[in-house]
Legacy VTK file of the C-alpha trace (Angstrom):
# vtk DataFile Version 3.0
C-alpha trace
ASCII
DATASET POLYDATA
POINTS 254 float
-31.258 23.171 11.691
-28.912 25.697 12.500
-26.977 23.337 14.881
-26.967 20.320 12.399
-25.261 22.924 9.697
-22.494 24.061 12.576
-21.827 20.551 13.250
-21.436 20.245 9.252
-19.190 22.785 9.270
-17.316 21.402 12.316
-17.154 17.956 10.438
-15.577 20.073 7.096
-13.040 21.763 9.224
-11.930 18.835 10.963
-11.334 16.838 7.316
-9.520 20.211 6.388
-7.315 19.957 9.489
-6.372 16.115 9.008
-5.447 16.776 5.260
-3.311 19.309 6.268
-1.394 17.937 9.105
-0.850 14.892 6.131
0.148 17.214 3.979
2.619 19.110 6.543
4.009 15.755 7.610
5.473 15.268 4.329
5.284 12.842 1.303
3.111 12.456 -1.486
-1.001 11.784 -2.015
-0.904 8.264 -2.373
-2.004 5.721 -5.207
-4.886 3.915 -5.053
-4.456 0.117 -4.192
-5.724 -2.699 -6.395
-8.516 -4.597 -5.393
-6.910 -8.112 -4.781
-8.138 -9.828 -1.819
-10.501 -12.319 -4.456
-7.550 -12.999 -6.175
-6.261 -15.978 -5.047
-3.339 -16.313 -8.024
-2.113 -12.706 -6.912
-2.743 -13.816 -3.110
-0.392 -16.524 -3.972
1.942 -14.225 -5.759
2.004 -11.627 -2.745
2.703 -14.165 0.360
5.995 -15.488 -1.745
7.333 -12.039 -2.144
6.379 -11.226 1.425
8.079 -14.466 2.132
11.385 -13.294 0.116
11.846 -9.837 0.825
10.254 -8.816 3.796
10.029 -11.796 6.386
13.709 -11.160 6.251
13.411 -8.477 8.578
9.852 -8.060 9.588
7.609 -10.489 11.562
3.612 -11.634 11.211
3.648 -12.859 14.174
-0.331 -12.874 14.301
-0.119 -15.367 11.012
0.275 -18.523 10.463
1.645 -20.421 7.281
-1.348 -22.924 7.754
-3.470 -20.145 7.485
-2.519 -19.749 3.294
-4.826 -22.575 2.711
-7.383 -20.247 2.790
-6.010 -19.098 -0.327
-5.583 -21.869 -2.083
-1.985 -23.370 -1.124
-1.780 -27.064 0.585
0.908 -27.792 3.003
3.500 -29.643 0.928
2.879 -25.877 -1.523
3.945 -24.399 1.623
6.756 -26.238 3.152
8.047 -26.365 -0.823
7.848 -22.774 -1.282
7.002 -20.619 1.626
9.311 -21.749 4.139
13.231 -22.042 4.192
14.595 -23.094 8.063
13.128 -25.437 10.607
9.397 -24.108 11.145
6.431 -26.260 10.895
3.363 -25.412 9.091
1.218 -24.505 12.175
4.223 -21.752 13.428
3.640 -18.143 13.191
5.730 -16.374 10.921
8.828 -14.843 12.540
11.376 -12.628 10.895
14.594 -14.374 10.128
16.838 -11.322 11.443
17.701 -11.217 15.389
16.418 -8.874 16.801
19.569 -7.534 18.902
21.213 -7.332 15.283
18.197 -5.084 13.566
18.062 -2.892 16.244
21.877 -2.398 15.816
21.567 -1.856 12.157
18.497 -0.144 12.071
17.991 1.994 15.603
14.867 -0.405 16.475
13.570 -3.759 15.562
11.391 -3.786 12.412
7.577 -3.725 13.527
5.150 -6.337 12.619
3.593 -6.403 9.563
0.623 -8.367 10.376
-1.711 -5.733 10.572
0.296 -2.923 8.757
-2.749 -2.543 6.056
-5.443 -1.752 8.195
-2.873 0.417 10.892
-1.798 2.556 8.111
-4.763 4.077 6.817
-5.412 7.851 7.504
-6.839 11.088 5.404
-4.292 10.034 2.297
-6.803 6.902 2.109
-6.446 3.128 3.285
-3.146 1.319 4.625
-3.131 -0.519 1.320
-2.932 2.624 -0.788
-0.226 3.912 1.085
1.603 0.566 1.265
0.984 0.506 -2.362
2.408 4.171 -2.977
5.484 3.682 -0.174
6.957 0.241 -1.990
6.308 2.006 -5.307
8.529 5.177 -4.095
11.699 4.375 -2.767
14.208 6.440 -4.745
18.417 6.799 -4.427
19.550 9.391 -2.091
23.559 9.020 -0.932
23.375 11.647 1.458
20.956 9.282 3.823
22.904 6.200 5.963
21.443 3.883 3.825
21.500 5.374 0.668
17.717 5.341 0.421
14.775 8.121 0.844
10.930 7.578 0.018
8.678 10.234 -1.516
5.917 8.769 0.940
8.064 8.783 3.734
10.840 11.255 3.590
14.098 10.264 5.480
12.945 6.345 5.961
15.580 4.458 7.816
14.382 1.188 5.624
16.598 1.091 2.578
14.656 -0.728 -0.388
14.024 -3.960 0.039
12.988 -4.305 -3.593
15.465 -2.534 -5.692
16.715 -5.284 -7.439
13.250 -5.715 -9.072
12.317 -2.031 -9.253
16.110 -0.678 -10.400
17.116 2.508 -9.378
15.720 5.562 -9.973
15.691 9.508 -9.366
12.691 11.744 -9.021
12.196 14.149 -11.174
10.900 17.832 -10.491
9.054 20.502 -12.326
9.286 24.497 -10.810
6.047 26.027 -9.994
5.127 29.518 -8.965
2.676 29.746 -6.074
1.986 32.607 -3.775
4.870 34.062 -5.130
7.229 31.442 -4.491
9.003 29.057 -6.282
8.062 25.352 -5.426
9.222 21.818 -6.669
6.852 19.811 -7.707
7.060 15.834 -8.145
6.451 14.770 -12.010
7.938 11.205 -12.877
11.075 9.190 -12.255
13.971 9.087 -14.328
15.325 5.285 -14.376
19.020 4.609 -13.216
19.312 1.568 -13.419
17.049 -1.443 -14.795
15.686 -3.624 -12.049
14.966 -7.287 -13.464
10.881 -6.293 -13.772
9.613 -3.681 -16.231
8.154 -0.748 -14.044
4.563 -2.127 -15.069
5.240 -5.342 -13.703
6.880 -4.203 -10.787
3.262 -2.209 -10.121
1.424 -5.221 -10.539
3.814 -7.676 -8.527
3.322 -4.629 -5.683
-0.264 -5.131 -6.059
-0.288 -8.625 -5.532
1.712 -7.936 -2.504
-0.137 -5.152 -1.050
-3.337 -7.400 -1.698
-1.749 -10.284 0.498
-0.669 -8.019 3.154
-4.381 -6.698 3.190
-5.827 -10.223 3.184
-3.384 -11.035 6.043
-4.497 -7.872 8.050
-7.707 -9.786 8.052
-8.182 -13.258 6.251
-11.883 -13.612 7.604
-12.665 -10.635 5.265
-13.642 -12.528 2.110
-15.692 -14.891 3.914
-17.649 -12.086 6.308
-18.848 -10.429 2.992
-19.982 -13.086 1.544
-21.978 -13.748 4.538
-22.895 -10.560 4.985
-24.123 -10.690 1.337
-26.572 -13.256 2.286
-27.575 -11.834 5.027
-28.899 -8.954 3.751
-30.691 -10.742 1.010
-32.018 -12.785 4.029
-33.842 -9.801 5.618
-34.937 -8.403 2.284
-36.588 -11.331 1.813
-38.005 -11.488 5.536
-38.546 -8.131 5.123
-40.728 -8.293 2.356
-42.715 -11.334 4.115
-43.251 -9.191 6.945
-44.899 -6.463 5.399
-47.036 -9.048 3.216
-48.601 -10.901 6.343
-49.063 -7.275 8.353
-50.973 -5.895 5.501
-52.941 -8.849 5.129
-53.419 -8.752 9.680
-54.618 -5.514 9.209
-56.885 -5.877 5.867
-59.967 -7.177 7.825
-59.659 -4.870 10.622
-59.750 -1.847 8.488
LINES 1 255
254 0 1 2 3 4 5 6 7 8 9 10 11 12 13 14 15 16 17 18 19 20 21 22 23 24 25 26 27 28 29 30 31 32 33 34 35 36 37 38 39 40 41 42 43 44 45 46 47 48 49 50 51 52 53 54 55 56 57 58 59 60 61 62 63 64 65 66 67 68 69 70 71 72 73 74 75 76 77 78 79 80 81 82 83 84 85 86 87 88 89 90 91 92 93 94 95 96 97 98 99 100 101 102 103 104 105 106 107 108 109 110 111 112 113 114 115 116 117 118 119 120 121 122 123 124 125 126 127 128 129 130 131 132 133 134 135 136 137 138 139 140 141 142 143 144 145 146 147 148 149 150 151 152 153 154 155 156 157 158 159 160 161 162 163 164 165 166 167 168 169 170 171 172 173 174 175 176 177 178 179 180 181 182 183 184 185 186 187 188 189 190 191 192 193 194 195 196 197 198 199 200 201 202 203 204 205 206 207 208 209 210 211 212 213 214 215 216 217 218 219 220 221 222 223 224 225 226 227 228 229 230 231 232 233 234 235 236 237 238 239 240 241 242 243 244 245 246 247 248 249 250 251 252 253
């Protein structure tokens, strides 16, 4: 017993630690994603502004655009509306930047995005939340090359690839006393300049796309829970049947 509560303990420390070393690193506690992997008009929604503003410069190179008929585009949807230049539907999807010229601009090549929801995740919560708190973030700041910073990622070297949707805006701080110092704490944004979305649709069009880029981590997801849904049901029922012909093995012998 005594062990089992040290190893508790050990387990509660650890958490501790990992918070910490989150919080040390910088940024802020990150939003909770919405739930939109079932979605399939929001799935829709996300791969054409994935499409738009990020294939531009980031690859999904494990994804390909045949694979969106799994939520609920045909081909012609996706040659129409998915796909600009010379790729056919069974190609991967490959950032339209060259990669000599983003590593020129940008210090390195843009990574992958194919799996950036499930690589993400940490102590702050799952890659989608902090996708979903990062493209929700991005904030003016003319003192970095780009003229960009992120609460969730201080000193990114992405500038927004949104802006244009979200506006500009400026963080806004409150002064707080603690230990004896004072701190600046984050408490709202003060809007610049208007983006063409309201800042409630800009949350839900980064929902959709945070949902897509979750379903894309793993587009079997939807259809493993379901069987794993049936599964269980499955051995309930066998389960139950088991226990029903061992009682009735065992009545006469008793």
């Amino acid at each position: 017993m005594k062990n089992l509560k040290k190893l508790a303990l050990g387990f509660v420390m650890a958490l501790g630690l990992m918070a910490g070393a989150h919080a040390a690193g910088g940024g802020i506690a990150w939003d909770k994603a919405p739930k939109k992997t079932n979605d399939l008009a929001a799935l829709q929604n996300g791969a054409k502004l994935f499409v738009n503003y990020c294939l531009n410069c980031h690859s999904a190179a494990f994804m390909r655009y045949n694979r969106l008929k799994d939520i609920g585009l045909t081909d012609q949807q996706i040659k129409d509306n998915l796909m600009f230049s010379t790729e056919r539907v069974g190609d991967t999807m490959k950032a339209a930047i060259d990669p000599v010229q983003a590593k020129d601009w940008f210090g390195k090549n843009p990574p992958d995005l194919t799996l950036m929801a499930r690589s993400r995740s940490g102590p702050g919560g799952t890659g989608a939340d902090y996708l979903y708190t990062y493209l929700r973030t991005y904030y003016r700041d003319e003192t970095k090359p780009t003229g960009w910073n992120n609460l969730a990622m201080p000193n990114v070297g992405m500038p927004n690839p949104l802006w244009e949707l979200q506006g500009e805006r400026e963080p806004v701080y409150t002064e707080k006393e603690e230990h004896g110092h004072k701190v600046q704490i984050f408490s709202g944004w003060k809007q610049v300049k208007p983006g063409t979305m309201t800042p409630l649709q800009y949350d839900q069009a980064i929902g959709d796309l945070v949902g897509y880029m979750q379903w894309m981590a793993e587009p079997a997801q939807n259809t493993r829970v379901r069987i794993g849904v049936w599964v269980l049901i499955f051995l309930t029922f066998f389960t139950f049947i088991a226990w029903r012909l061992n009682a009735a093995y065992w009545k006469d012998v008793k």
